[in-house]
N, C-alpha and C positions, 0 to 999 in steps of 0.2 A: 687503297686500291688505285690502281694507275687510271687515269685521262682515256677518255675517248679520245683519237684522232682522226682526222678524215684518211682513208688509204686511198681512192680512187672515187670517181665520181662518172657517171654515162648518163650523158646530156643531148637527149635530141637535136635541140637550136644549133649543136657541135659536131656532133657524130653522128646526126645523120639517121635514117631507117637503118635498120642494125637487126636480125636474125634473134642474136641476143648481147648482153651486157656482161661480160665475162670481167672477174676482178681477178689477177694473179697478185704473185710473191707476197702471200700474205703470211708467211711461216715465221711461226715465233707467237703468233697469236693467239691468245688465251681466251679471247671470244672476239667473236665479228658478227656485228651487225650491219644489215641489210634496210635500206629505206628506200622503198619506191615514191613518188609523188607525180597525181595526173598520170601515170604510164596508159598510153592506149596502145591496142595492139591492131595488124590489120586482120586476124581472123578469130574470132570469136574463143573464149577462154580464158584460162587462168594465168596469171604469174605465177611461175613454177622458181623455187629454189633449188638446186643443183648444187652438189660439195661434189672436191677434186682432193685428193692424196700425193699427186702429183704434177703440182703447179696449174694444173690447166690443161696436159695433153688430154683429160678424156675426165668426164663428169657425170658422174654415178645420175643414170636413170630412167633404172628396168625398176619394173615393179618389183618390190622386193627387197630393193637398197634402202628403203624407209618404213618404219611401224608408224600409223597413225594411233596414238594413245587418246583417250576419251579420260574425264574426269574422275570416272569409277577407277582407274590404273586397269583398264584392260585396253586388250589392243583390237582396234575398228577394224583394220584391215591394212595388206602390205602395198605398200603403194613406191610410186619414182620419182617424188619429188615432195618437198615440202611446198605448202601454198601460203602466198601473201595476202591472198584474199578468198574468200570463197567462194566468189557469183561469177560464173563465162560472161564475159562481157567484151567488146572491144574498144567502149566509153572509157573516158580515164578513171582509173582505181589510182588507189594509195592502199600501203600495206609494209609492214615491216616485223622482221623476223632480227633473234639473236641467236647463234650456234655456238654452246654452251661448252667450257673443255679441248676447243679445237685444237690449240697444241700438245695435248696429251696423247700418249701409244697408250695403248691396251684397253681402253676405256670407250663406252658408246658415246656418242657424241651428241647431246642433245639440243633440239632445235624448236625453240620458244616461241611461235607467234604470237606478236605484240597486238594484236588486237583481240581487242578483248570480248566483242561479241564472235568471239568465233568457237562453237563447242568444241572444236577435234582441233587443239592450240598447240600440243608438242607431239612432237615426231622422233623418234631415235634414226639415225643415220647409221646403220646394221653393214654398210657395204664393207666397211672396213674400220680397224680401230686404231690406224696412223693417224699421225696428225693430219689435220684439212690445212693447206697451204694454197687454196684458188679455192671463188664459187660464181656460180653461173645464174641471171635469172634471164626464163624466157617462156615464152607465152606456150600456155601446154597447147594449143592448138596449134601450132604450127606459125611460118607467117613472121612478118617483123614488127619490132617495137616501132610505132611509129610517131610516139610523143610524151613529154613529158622529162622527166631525174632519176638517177638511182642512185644513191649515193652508199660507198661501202665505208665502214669506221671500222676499227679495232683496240682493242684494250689489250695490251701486252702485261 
């Protein structure tokens, strides 16, 4: 199996308050994973994960572009985004997701939360079944990043 490589990275001390941390031209990639570390946000909430089909012009998330699956293999509820974490907070969190299959057509696209105390861990990404080539993370409350990494890898 091929190497992790770093594809992009969004760095506070660099870029600044930021709305969010958008990672393009990721096409070709057979997973991508997502590492946030310290991210604080300025208004209260989650780290939202966001997939795009089309580099980045627009990224899927109305409720509905994602099933939350629970450990029994049923599904919790349709939700618009995968989480990196589970607690609203605007303290720094750390949290990290893999999006499993991302350059495959026809196929769901599954999205693994790497933490492990988290019950509702994978998600399918339903919006569409092209490949994911961009993904987005940003605070489900609104509001900008305003500290901390996030660093995007991929495995081709």
């Amino acid at each position: 199996m091929a190497e992790w490589e770093l594809a992009d990275t969004w760095d506070h001390a660099v870029d600044g308050d930021s709305a969010s941390a958008d990672f393009i031209g990721l096409a070709g990639a057979n997973e991508i994973m997502v590492v946030a570390e310290d991210v604080t946000k300025q208004t209260t909430g989650l780290l939202n994960l966001h997939l795009s089909v089309d580099n980045g012009a627009t990224y899927r998330s109305t409720s509905g572009d994602y099933e939350q699956i629970i450990e029994d293999g049923t599904v919790v509820v349709s939700v618009a985004a995968a989480n990196l974490h589970v607690t609203n907070a605007t303290a720094a969190r750390n949290g990290a997701a893999i999006v499993h299959a991302a350059n495959l057509s026809g196929v769901l696209k599954v999205i693994e939360a790497l933490n492990r105390a988290t019950a509702n861990r994978v998600r399918y990404f339903l919006q569409s079944t092209d490949p994911v080539n961009a993904c987005q993370v940003k605070g489900s409350g609104g509001g900008n990043l305003t500290g901390g990494k996030i660093y995007c890898l991929v495995r081709r």
